[in-house]
C-alpha positions as a Markdown table, in Angstrom:
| # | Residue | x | y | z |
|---|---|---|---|---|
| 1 | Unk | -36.5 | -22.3 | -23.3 |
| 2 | Unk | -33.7 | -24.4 | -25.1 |
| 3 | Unk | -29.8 | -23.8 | -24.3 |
| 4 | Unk | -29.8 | -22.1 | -27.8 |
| 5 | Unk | -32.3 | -20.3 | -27.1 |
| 6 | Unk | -30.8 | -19.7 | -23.7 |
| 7 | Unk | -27.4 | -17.8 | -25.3 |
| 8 | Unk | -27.0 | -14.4 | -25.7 |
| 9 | Unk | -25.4 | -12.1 | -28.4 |
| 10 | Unk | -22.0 | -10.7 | -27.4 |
| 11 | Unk | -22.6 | -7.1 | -28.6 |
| 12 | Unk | -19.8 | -5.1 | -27.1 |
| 13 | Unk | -19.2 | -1.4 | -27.3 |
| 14 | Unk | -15.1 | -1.1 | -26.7 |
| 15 | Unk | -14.7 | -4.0 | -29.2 |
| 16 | Unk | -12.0 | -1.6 | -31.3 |
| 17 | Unk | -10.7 | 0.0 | -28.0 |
| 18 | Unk | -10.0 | -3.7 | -26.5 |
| 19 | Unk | -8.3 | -4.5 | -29.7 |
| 20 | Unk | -6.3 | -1.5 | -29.6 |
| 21 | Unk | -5.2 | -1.9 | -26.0 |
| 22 | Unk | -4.2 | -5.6 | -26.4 |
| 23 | Unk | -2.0 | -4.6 | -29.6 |
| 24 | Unk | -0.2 | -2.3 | -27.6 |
| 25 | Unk | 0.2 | -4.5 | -25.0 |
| 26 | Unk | 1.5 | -7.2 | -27.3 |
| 27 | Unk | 4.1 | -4.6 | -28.8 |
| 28 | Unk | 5.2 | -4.2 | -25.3 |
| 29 | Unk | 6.0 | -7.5 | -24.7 |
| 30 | Unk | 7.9 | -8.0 | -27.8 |
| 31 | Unk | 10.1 | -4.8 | -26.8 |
| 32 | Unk | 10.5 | -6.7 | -23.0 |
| 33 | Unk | 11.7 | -9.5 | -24.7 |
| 34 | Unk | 14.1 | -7.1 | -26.8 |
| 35 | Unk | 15.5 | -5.8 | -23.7 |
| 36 | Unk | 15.6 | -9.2 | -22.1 |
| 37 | Unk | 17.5 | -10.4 | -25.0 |
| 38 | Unk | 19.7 | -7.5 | -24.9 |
| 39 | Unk | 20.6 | -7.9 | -21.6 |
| 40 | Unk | 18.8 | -4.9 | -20.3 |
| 41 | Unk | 18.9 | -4.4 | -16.7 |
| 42 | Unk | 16.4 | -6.4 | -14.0 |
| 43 | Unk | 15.0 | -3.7 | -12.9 |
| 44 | Unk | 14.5 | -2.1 | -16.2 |
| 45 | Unk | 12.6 | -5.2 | -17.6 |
| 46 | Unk | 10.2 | -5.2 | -14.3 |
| 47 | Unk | 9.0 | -1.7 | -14.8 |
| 48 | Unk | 8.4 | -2.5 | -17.9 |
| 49 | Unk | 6.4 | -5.9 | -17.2 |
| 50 | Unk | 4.7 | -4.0 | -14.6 |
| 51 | Unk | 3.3 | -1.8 | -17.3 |
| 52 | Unk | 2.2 | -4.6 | -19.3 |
| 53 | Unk | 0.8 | -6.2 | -16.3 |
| 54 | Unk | -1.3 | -2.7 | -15.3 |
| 55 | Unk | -2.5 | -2.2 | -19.0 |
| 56 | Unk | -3.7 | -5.7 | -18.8 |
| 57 | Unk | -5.6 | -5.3 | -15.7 |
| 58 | Unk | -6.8 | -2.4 | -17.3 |
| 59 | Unk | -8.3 | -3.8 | -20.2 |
| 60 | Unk | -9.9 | -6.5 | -18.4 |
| 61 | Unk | -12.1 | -3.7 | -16.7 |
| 62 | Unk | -13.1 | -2.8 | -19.6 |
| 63 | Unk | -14.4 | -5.9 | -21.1 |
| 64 | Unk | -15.7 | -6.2 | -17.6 |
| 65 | Unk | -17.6 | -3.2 | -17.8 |
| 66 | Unk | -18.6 | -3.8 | -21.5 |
| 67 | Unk | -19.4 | -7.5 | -20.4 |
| 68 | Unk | -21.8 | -6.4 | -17.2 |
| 69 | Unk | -23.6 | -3.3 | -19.5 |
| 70 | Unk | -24.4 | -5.1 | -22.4 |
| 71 | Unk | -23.9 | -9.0 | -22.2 |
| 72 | Unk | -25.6 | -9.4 | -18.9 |
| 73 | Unk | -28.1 | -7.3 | -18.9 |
| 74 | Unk | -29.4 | -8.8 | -21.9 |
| 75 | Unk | -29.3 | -12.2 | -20.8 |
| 76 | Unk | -30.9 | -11.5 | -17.8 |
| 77 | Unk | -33.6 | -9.8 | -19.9 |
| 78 | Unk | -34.1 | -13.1 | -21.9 |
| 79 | Unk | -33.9 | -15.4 | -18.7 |
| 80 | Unk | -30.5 | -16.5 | -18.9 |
| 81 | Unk | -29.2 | -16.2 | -15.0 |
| 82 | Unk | -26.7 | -18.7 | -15.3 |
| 83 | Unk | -24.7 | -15.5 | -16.9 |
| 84 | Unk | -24.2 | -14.2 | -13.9 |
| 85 | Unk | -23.1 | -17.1 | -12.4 |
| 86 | Unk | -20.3 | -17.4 | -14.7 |
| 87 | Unk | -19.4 | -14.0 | -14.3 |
| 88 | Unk | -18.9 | -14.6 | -10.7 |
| 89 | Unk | -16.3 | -16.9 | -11.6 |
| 90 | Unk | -14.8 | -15.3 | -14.4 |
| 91 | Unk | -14.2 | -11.9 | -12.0 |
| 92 | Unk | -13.0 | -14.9 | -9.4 |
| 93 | Unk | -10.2 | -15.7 | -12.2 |
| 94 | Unk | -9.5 | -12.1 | -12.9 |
| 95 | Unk | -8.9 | -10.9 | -9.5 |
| 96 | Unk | -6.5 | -14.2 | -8.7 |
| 97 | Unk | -4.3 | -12.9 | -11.8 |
């Protein structure tokens, strides 16, 4: 079996909710960065990145979960185990974070 042959689709269920999640999480930022500019209290502005950082975390579960239900089961279907060595590191990366 060739390498291309070897890749798998990346058909993912929560692609919209993902998308959704990240936007919100990018308006969040930008209205840290307000308060930052403003002057806003420290311990304002580090509730407020902790809430970033949880709905971050968050979404990375469920691209995780998407990623392990679809992705790598079907690459494990066609052959293709080196997927779950990458996912080993890629979890390996997330959990660090």
């Amino acid at each position: 079996m060739s390498e291309e042959e070897k890749k798998h689709a990346h058909n993912h269920a929560h692609t919209k909710a993902v998308i959704n999640r990240l936007s919100k999480a990018i308006g969040h930022m930008e209205a840290i960065k307000r308060m930052v500019e403003d002057g806003r209290d420290c311990s304002e502005i580090l509730i407020q990145l902790s809430a970033v950082k949880s709905a971050i975390n968050n979404t990375g579960k469920v691209v995780l979960q998407d990623h392990i239900e679809h992705c790598v089961v079907e690459a494990v279907e066609s052959g293709d185990y080196q997927v779950i060595e990458d996912l080993n590191k890629a979890i390996d990366y997330f959990m660090k974070s």
